[in-house]
Backbone as a chain_set.jsonl record, in Angstrom:
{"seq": "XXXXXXXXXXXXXXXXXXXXXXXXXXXXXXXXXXXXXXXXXXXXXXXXXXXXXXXXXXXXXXXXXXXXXXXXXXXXXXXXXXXXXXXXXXXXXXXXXXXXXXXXXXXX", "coords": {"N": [[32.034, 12.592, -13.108], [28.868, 13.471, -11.916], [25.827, 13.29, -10.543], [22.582, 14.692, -9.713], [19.869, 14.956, -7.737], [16.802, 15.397, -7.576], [13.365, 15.689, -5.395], [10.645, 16.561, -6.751], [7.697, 18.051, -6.636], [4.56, 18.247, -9.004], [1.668, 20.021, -9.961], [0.29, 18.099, -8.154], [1.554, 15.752, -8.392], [4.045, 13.694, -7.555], [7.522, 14.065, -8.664], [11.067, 13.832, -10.018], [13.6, 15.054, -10.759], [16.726, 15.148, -12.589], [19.811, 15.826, -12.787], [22.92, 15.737, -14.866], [26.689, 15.895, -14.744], [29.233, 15.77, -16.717], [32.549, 15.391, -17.188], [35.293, 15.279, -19.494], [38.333, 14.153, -20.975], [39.566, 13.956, -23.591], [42.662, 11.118, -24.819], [43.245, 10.13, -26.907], [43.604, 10.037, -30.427], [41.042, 9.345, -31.947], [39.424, 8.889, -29.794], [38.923, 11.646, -29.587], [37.677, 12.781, -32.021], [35.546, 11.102, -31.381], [34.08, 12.537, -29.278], [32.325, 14.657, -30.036], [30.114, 12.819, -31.1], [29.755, 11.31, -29.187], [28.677, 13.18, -27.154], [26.328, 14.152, -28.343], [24.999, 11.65, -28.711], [24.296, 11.265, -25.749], [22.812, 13.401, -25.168], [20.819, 12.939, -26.38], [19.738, 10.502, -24.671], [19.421, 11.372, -22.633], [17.323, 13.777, -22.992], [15.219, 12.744, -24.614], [14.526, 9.995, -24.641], [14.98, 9.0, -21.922], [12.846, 10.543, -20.829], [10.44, 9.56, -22.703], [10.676, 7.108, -21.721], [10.093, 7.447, -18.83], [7.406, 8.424, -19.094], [6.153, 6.212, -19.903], [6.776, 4.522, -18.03], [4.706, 5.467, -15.732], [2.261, 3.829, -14.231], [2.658, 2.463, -11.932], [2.465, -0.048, -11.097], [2.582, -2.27, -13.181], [4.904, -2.516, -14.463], [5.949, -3.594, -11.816], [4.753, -6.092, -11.618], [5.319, -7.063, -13.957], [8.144, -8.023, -13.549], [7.877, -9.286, -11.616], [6.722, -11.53, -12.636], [8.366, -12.322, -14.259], [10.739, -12.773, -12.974], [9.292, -14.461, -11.483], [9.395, -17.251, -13.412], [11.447, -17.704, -13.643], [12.827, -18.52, -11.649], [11.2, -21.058, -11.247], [12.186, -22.467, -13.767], [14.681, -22.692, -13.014], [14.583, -23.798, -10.629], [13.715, -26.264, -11.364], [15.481, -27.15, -13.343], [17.4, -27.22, -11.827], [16.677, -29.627, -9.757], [16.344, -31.703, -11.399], [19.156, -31.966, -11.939], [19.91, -32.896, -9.083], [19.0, -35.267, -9.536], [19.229, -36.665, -11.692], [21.294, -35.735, -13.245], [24.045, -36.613, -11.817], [24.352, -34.32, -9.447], [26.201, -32.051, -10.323], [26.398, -29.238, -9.681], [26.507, -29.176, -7.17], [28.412, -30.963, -6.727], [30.702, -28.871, -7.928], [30.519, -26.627, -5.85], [31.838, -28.213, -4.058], [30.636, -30.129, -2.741], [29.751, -32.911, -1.505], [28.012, -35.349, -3.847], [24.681, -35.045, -4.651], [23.329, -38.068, -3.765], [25.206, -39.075, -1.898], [25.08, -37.799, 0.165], [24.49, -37.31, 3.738], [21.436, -38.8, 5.255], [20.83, -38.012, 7.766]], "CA": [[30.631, 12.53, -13.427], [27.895, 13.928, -11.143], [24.531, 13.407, -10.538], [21.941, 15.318, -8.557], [18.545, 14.187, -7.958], [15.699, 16.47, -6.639], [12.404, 15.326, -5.785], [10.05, 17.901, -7.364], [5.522, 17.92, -6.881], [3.854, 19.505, -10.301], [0.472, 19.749, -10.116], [0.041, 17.378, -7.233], [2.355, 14.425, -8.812], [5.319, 13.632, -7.314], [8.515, 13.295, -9.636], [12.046, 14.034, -9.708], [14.72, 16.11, -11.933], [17.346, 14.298, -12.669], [21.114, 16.176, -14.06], [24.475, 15.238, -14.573], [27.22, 16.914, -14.835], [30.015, 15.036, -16.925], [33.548, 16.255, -17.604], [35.871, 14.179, -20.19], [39.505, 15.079, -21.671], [39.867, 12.373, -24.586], [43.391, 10.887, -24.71], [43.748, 9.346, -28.418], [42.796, 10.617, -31.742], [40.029, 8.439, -31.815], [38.491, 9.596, -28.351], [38.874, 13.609, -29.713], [36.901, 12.371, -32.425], [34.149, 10.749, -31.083], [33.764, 13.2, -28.197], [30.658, 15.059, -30.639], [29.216, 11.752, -31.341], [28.509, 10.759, -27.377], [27.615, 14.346, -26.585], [24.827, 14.326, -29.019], [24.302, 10.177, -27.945], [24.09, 11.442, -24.45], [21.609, 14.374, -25.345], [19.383, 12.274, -26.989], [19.191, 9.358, -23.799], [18.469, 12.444, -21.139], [16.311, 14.133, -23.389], [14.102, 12.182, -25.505], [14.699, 8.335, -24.5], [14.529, 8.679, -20.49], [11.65, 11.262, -20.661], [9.359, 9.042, -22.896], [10.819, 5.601, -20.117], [9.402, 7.628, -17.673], [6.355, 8.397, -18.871], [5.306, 4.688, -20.481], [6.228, 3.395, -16.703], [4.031, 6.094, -14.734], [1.857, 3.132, -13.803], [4.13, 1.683, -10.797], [2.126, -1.734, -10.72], [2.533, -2.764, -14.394], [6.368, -2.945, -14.271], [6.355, -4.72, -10.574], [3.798, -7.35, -12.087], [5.912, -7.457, -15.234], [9.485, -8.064, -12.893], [7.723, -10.789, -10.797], [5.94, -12.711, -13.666], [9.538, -13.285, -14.997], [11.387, -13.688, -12.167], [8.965, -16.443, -10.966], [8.617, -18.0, -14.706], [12.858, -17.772, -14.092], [13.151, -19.27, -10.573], [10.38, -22.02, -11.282], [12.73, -23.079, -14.737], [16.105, -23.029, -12.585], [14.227, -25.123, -9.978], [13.544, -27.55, -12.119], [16.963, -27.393, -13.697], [18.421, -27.937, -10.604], [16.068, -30.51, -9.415], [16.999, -32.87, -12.753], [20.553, -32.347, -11.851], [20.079, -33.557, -8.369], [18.123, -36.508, -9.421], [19.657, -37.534, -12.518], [22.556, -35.311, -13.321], [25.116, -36.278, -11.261], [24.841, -33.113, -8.548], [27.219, -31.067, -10.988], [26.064, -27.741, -9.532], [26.633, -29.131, -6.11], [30.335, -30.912, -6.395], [31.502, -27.446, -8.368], [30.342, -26.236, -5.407], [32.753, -28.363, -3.106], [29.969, -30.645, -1.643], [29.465, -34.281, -1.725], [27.346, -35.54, -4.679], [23.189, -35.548, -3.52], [23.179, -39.186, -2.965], [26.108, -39.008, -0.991], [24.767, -36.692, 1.54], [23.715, -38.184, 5.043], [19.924, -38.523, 5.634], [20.371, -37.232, 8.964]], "C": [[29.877, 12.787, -12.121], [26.582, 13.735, -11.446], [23.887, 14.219, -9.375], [20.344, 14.858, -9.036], [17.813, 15.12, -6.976], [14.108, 16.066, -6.661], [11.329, 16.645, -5.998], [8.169, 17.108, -7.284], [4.842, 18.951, -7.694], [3.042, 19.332, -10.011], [-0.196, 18.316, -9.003], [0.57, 15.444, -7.945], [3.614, 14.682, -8.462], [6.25, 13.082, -8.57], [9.767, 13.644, -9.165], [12.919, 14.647, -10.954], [15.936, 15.357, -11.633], [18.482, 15.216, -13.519], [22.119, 15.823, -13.624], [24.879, 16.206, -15.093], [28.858, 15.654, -15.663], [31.617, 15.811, -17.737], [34.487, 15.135, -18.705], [37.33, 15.149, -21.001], [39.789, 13.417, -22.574], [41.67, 12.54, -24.871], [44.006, 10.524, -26.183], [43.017, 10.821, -29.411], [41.553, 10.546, -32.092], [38.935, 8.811, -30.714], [38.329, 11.034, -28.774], [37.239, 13.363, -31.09], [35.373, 11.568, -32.488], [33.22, 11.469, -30.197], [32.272, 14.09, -29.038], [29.633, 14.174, -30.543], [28.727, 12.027, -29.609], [28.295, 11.987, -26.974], [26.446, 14.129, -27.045], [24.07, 12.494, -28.515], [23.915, 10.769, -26.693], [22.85, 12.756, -24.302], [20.196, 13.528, -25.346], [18.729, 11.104, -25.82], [18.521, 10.42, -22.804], [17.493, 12.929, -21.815], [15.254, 13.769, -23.905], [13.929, 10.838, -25.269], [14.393, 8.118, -22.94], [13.0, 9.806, -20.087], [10.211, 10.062, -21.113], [9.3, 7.432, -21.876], [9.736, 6.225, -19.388], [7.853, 7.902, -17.834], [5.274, 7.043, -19.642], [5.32, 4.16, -18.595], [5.407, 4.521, -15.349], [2.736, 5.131, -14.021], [2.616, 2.03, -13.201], [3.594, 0.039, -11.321], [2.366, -2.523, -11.85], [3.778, -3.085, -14.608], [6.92, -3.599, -13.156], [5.964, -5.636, -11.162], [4.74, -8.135, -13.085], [7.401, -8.536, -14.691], [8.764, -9.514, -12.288], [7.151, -11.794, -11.137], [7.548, -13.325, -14.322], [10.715, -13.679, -14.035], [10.774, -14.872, -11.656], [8.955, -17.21, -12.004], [11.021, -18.752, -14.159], [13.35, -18.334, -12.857], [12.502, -20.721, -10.955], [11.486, -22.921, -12.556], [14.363, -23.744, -14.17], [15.644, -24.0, -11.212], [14.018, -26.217, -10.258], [14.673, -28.476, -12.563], [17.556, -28.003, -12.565], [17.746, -29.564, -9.705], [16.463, -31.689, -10.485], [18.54, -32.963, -12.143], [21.037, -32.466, -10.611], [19.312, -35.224, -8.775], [18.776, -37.532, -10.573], [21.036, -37.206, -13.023], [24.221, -35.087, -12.508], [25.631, -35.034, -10.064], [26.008, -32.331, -9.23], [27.194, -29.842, -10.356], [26.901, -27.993, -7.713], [28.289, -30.145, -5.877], [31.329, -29.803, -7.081], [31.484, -26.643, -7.149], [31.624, -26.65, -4.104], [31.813, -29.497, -2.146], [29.949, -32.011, -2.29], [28.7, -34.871, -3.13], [25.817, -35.659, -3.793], [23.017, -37.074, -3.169], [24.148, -39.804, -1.934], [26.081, -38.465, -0.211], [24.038, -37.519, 2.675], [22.307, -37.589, 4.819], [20.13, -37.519, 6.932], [20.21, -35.432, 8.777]], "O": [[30.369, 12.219, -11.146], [26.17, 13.995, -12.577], [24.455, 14.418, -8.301], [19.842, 14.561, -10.12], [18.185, 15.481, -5.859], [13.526, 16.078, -7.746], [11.398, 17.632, -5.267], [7.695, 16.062, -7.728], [4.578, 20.107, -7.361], [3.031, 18.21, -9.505], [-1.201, 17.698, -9.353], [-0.018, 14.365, -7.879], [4.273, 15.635, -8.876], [5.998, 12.108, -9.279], [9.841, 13.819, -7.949], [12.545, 14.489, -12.116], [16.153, 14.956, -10.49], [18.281, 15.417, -14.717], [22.42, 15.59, -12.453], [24.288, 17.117, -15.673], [29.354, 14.807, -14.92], [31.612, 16.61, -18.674], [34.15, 13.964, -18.532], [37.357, 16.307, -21.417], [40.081, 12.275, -22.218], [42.144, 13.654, -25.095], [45.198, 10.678, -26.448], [42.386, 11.864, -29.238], [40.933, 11.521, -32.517], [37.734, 8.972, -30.933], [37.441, 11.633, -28.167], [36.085, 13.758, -30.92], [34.478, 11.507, -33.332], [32.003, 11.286, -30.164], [31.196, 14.032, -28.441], [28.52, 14.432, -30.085], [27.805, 12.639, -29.07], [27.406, 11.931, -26.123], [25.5, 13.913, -26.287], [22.93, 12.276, -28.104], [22.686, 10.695, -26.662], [22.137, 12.88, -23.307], [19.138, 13.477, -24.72], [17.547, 10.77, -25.89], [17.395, 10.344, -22.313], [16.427, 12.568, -21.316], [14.24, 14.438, -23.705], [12.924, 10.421, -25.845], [13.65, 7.191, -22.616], [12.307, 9.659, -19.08], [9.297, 9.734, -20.356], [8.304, 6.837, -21.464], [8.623, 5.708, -19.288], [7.083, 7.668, -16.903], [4.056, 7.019, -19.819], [4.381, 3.651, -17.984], [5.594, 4.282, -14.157], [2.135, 5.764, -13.152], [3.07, 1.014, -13.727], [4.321, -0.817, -11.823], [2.381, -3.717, -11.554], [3.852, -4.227, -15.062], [8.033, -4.124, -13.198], [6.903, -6.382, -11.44], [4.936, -9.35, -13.12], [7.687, -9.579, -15.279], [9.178, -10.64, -12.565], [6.954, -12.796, -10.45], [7.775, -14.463, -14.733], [11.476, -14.63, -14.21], [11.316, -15.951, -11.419], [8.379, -18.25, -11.683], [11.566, -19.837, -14.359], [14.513, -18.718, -12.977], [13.326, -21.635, -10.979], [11.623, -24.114, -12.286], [14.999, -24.715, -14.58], [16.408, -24.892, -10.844], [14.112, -27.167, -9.481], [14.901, -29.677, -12.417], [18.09, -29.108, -12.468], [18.482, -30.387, -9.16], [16.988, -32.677, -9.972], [19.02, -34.072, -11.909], [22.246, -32.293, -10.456], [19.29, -36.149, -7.963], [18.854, -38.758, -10.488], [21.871, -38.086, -13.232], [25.07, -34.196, -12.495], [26.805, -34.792, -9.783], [26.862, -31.961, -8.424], [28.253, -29.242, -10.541], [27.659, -27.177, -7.189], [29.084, -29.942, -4.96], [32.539, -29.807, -6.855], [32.399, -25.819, -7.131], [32.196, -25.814, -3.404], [32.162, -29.739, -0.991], [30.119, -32.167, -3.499], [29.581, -34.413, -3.856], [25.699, -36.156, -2.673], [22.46, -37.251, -2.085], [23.924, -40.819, -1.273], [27.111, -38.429, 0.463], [23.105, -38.288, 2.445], [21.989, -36.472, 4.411], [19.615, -36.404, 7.007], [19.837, -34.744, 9.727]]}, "num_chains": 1, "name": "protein.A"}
C-alpha cells in the first residue's frame, strides 16, 4: 500500500491530493470473492465519503473547539474518578500500579 500526498493551491486555498496505490493477491476462496466488494467499499471512502469529511471540516476552529470541549469534559470526569478512588476507593489505580496505597504514602 502507498500513499502520496501533494500539497496543491486552487484558487488561492490551500489543499492537498491525496492517492493510494494498493496491491492485494487474495489467498482463500473467500478473499477472491470479496476482492469486488472492498474495491467498490474503497471507491466509495476516497471518493464520496472523504471528499464530503473534507469539506464539512473546512472550518479548522470548529473541530479543534469540538476535540478540546471533550477532551476537557473527559479529563475533568477521570479526575474526579480518580480523586474518589484516592479518597475512598482504596487507591486501586495506584497499587495496580505497584505503589503504596494513598494513605500510605509519606507526607514528606
Amino acid at each position: 500500500m502507498n500513499f502520496d500526498i501533494d500539497a496543491v493551491n486552487r484558487n488561492n486555498n490551500e489543499g492537498s491530493n491525496l492517492s493510494l496505490e494498493m496491491e492485494y493477491e487474495p489467498q482463500s476462496p473467500l478473499a477472491v470473492l470479496a476482492t469486488p466488494i472492498l474495491t467498490v467499499d474503497n471507491a466509495l471512502a476516497l471518493k464520496v465519503l472523504l471528499p464530503s469529511v473534507l469539506l464539512e471540516s473546512s472550518d479548522t476552529t470548529v473541530p479543534l473547539d469540538k476535540f478540546r470541549s471533550l477532551m476537557g469534559s473527559l479529563y475533568g470526569i477521570a479526575g474526579l474518578l480518580h480523586a474518589y478512588d484516592l479518597l475512598f476507593g482504596g487507591s486501586q489505580l495506584l497499587v495496580a500500579a505497584g505503589s503504596p496505597p494513598f494513605e500510605s504514602l509519606p507526607l514528606q
